[in-house]
N, C-alpha and C positions, 0 to 999 in steps of 0.2 A: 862712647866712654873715653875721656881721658885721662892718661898716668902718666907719671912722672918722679922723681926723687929730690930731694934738698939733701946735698951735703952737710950732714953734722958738722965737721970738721970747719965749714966756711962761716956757722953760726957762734958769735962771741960769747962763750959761754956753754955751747952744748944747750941739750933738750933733755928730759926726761918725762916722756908722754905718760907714764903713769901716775908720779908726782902731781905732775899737771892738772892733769885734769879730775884723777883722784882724791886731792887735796881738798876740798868741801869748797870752791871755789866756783865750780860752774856745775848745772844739772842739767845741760844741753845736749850734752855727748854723751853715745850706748858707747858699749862693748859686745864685737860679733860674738864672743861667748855666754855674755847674759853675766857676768862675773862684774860689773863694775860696783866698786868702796864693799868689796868680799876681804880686801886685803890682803891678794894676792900681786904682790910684786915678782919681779922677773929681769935677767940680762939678756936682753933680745942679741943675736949674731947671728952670721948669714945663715949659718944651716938650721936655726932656730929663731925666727924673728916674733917680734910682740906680737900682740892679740890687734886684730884691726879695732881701732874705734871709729866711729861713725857720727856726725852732725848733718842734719837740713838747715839752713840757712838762706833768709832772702836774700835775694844781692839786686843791688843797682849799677849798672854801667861796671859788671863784674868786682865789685867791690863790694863788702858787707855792708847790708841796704841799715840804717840808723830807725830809720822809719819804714812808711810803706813799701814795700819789693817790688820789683820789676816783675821776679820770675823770683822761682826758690832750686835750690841744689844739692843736691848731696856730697860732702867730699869725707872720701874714707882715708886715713893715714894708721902707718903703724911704723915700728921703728925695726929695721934691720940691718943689723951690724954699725956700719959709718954714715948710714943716709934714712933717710924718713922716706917712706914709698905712699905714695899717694893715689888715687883712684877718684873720676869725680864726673859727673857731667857738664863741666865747665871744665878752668883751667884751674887746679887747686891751687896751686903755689901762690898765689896773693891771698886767696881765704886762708891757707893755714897762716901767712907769715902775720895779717892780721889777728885773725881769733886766737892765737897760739904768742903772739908777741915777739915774733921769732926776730927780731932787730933790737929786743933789748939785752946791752952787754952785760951778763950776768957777774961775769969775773970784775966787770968795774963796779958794778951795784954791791959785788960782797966785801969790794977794797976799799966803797966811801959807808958802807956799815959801819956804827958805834964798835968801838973796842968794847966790850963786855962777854964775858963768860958763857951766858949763853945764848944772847945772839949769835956768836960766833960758833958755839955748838950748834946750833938749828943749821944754819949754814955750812957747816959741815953735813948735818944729815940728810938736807933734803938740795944736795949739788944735783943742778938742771932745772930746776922747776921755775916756772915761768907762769906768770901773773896772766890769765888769760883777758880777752877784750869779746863777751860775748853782746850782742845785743841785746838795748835797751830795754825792751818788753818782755824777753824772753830771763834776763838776769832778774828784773823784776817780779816776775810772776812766781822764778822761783825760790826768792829770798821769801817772801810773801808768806809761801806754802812752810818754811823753815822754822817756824815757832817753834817753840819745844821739841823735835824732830831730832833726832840723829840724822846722818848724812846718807845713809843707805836707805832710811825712811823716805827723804824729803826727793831722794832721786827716783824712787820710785811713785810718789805720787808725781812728779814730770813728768816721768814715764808714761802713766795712766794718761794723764793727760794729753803726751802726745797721738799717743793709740786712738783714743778716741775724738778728738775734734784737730791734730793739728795738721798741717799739709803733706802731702806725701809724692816721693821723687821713689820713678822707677834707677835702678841702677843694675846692668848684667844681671835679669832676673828677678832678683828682690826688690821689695816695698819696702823704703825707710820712712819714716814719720817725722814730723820735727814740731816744735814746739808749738803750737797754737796762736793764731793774730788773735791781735782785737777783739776783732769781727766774728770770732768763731770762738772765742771765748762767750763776750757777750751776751752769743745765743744760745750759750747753755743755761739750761736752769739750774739753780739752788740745791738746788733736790738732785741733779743730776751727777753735780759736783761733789754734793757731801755722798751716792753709793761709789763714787771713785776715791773716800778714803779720806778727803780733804776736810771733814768733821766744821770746826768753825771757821776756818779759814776760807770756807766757799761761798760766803759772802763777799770777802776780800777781793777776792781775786777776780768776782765777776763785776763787782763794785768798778774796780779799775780795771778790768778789760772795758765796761761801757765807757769810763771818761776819755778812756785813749781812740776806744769806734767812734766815740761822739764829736772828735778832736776840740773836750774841755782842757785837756793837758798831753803830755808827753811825757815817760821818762828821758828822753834824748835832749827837750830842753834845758837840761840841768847842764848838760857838758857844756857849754859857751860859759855857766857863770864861776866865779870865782867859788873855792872849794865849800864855805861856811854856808853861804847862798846857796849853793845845790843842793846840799844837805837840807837844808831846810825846804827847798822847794818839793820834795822829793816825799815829802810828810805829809804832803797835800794829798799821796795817792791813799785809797781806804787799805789800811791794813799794814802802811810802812810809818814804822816809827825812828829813831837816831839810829839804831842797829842795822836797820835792814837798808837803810837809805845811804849809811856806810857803805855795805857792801853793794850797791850798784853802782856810787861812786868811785869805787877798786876796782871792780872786776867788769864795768862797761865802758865807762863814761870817762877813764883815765886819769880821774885824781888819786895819784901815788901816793899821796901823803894821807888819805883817810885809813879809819883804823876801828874797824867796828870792833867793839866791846861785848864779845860773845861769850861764853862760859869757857872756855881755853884763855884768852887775854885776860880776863879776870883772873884766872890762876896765875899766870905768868904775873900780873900785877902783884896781887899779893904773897906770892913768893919768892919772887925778884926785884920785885920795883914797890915797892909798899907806899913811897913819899909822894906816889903818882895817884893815888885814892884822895879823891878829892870829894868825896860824898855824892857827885850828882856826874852825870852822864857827862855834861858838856866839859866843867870844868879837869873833868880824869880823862877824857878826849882830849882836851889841849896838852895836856900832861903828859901824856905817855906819847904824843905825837912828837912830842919836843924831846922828849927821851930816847926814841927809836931812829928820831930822825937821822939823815945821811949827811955826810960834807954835801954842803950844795953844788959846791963847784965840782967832785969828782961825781957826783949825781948828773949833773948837767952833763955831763964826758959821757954819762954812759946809758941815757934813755934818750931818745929823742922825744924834743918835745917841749915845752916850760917848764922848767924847774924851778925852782925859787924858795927862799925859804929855810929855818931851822929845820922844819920839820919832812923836808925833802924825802920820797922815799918811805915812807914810816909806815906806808901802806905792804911795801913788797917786803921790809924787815919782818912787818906782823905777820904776811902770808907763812914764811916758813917758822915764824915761832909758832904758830897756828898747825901746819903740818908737825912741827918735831912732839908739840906737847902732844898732840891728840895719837900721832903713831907709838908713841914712847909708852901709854896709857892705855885703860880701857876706856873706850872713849861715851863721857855725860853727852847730853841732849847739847844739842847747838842752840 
């Protein structure tokens, strides 16, 4: 086993791990309590630190694998006091600074945000939270499962999933599980799918686990193309429509500027931005992209990476309007 810590203090911007990753953003990560999107938050300090969360992750040449894995790993963090403490059988500090975003400068992302009321509330609410980069198959699989779902639903049918087909890393004792390939989706049957819960979606999901075992597609080949492009490639899998194909282009594949249109953005649309309803998916997508978007150039200062664009960013604007509406709320079906 190894551990290790990151300095809060050295990260631009600060972390908040349960923002993060409780934010309807990733369904890849437990909680060693069993407690995760309960809606219990907390101020982790040294004599009291957060609750550990837990990911399995392939990796390639110690990097988070895109595609096939070398090997798979487990890295556990949790936040105490001024440092993130980590735990892992590899060396975690490049998987968390990857899957956690931990080099994007927060404080510059909230100073090239639109001046508006409540962008600038959301950003007040949800200070630390960080846009995560989970992998392709796995963001996939679980946006897939997210139809009409709340967020505690749709983590728990992951869940289910990882329990029973996805790969498993010992660590000090315990079996952690992690999300399922391909290949071991695949091989589930239909039938086996929908008694874990997954109702109609368990065609979906086995649908495109076979196109990615069969190597017909990838979600991974979306990230090289330009953001319109991915989106639309990304529709090719069974079960992913404009929504869902948004949010693997946020939350894997690194296009900042997507902005999936899920029942929170909708409200925010017509309750703050109304002249951005443009009757159909794409054109209220261009819309609200151009309205959220970031100064490009203090954008560019403060992600690494391509920036470009009115709509710079418009993806990490929605993530915390996304957080503030739904924490503020009782929260509808995603």
């Amino acid at each position: 086993m190894q551990t290790g810590a990151i300095s809060v203090a050295d990260l631009a911007g600060g972390v908040d791990l349960y923002t993060t990753i409780e934010s309807g953003q990733s369904y890849a990560w437990r909680r060693a309590d069993g407690r995760c999107y309960e809606g219990d938050d907390w101020v982790a300090t040294d004599r009291d630190p957060g609750p550990w969360y837990h990911t399995v992750v392939g990796t390639t040449d110690g990097r988070v694998a895109r595609r096939a894995p070398d090997a798979h790993h487990v890295v556990r963090v949790r936040r105490a006091g001024d440092r993130l403490e980590w735990a892992s059988t590899t060396d975690g500090e490049p998987l968390l600074r990857e899957l956690l975003r931990l080099d994007d400068d927060l404080d510059g992302i909230a100073a090239a945000a639109p001046d508006d009321p409540v962008i600038q509330a959301a950003f007040e609410h949800g200070r630390d939270l960080r846009i995560v980069a989970d992998p392709p198959f796995a963001c996939t699989i679980s946006f897939i499962c997210s139809a009409q779902m709340r967020v505690g639903r749709i983590h728990g049918m992951v869940t289910a999933l990882a329990r029973e087909y996805g790969p498993t890393v010992e660590l000090d004792g315990e079996t952690y599980h992690g999300v399922p390939t391909p290949e071991q989706l695949a091989a589930a049957t239909e039938g086996e799918l929908r008694d874990l819960g997954l109702g109609y979606r368990a065609p979906y999901v086995r649908d495109t686990a076979e196109m990615v075992a069969g190597g017909e597609a990838h979600p991974e080949d979306a990230a090289a193309m330009a953001y319109p492009e991915a989106r639309e490639a990304l529709t090719e899998f069974v079960g992913v429509g404009q929504k869902v194909a948004d949010c693997v282009c946020l939350f894997s594949l690194g296009h900042l500027q997507a902005v999936p249109l899920d029942t929170w953005i909708r409200t925010a649309i017509a309750d703050h931005f109304p002249d951005c309803d443009r009757g159909n998916y794409d054109d209220t997508s261009r819309a609200i992209r151009d309205r959220l978007g970031a100064d490009p150039e203090l954008a560019a200062a403060a992600v690494p990476g391509d920036i470009d664009g009115g709509d710079a960013l418009a993806g990490y604007v929605q993530t915390y309007l996304f957080h503030y509406l739904r924490t503020e709320d009782v929260a509808p079906t995603a």
